[in-house]
C-alpha positions as CSV (number, residue, x, y, z in Angstrom):
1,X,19.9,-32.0,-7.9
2,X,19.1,-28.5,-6.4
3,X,19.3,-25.1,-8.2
4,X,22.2,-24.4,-6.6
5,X,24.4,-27.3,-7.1
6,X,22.9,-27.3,-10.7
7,X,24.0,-22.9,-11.1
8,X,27.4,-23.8,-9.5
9,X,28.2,-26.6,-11.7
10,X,27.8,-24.6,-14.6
11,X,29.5,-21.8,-13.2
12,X,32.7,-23.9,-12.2
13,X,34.3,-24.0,-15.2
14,X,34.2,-19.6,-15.2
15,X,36.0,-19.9,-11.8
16,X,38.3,-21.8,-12.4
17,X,39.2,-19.8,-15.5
18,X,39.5,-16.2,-13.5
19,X,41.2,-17.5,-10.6
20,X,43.8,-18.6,-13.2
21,X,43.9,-15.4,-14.6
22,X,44.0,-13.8,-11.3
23,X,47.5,-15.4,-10.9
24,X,49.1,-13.8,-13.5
25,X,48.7,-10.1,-12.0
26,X,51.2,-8.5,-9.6
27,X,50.8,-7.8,-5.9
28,X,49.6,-4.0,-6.8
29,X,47.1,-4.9,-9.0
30,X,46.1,-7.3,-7.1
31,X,45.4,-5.3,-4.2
32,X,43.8,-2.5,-6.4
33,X,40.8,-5.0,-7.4
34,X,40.2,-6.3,-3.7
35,X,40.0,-2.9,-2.7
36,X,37.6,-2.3,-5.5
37,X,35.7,-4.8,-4.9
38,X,35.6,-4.1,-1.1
39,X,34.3,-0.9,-2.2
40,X,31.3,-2.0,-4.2
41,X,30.5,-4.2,-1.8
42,X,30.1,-1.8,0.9
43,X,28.0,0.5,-1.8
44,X,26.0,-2.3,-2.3
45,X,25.4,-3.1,1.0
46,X,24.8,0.7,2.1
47,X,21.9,0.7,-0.6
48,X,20.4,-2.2,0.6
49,X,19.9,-1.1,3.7
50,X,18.9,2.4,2.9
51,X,16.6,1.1,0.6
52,X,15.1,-1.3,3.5
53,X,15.2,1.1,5.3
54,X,13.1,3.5,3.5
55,X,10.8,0.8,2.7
56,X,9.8,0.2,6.4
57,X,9.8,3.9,7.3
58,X,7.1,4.3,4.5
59,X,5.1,1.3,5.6
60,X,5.1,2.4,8.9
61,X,4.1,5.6,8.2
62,X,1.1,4.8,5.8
63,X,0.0,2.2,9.4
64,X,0.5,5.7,11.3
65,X,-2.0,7.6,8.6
66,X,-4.6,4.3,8.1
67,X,-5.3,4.6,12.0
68,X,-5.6,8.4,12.1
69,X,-7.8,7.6,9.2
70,X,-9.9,5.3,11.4
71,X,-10.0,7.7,14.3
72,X,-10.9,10.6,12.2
73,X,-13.9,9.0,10.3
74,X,-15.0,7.1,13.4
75,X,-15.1,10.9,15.1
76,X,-17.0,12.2,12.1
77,X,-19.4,9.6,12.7
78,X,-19.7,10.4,16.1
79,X,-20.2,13.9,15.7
80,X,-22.2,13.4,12.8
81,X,-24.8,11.2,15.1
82,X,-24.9,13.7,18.1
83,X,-26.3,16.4,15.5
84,X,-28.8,14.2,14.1
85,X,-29.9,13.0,18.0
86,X,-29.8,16.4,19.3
87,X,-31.6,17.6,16.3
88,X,-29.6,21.0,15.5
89,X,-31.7,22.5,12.5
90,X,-29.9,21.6,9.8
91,X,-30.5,23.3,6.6
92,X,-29.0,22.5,3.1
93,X,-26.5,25.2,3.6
94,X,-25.1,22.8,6.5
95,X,-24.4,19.9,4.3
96,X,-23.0,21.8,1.3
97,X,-20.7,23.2,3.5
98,X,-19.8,19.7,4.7
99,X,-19.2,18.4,1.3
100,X,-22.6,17.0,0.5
101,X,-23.7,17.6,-2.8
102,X,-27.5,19.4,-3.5
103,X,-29.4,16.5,-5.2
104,X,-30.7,17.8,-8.8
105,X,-33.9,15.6,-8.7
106,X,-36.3,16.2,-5.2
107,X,-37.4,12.4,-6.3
108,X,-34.2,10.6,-5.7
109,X,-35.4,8.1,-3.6
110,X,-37.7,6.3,-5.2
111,X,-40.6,3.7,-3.6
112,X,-40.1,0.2,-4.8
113,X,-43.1,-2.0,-5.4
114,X,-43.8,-4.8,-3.8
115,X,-42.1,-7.8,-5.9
116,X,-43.7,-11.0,-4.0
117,X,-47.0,-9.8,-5.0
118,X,-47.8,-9.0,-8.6
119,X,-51.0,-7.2,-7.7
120,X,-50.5,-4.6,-5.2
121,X,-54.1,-3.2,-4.9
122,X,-55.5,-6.5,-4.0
123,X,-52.8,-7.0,-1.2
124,X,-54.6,-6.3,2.1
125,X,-52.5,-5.5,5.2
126,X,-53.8,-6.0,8.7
């Protein structure tokens, strides 16, 4: 049995019940709830959509600012590269004033030892 055979069969008896009870109003009232109902359903429906709406208007926009992303770092790239290849003198004031920060230790790199051979001094290279 599906879900919905199985929600409306417990929901039949309710039905039955209000549609009885819709036959005891008059014509006015009558027509007061359908237009009610008429207009929450057009509510309803006006939220969905704005709300749709606004859901693929955002999505779209964060795809618009993801490629400008993209373009922008891939240009930074570029231009960082020419500087390097052209060799511009670049002193610490450059970089600080591109965001870099000034490293508090001169020894940040530091050399690793060689780890496939346990004695370095008797390693002879050729």
């Amino acid at each position: 049995m599906s879900v919905l055979n199985l929600t409306f069969s417990y929901v039949r008896p309710y039905i039955y019940q209000a549609s009885g009870a819709l036959e005891d109003l008059n014509f006015r009232k009558k027509k007061n709830l359908l237009k009610n109902l008429a207009i929450i359903f057009i509510v309803l429906t006006a939220f969905y959509v704005y709300l749709t709406g606004t859901i693929v208007a955002k999505n779209l926009q964060r795809e618009n600012l993801v490629n400008l992303l993209n373009k922008t770092e891939f240009e930074n790239a570029e231009a960082e590269s020419i500087f390097i290849n052209e060799g511009y003198g670049k002193g610490m004031a450059y970089f600080i004033a591109r965001g870099y920060e000034e490293p508090k230790n001169i020894r940040v790199i530091k050399k690793a030892g060689n780890v496939a051979v346990k004695n370095v001094e008797k390693q002879n290279f050729y």
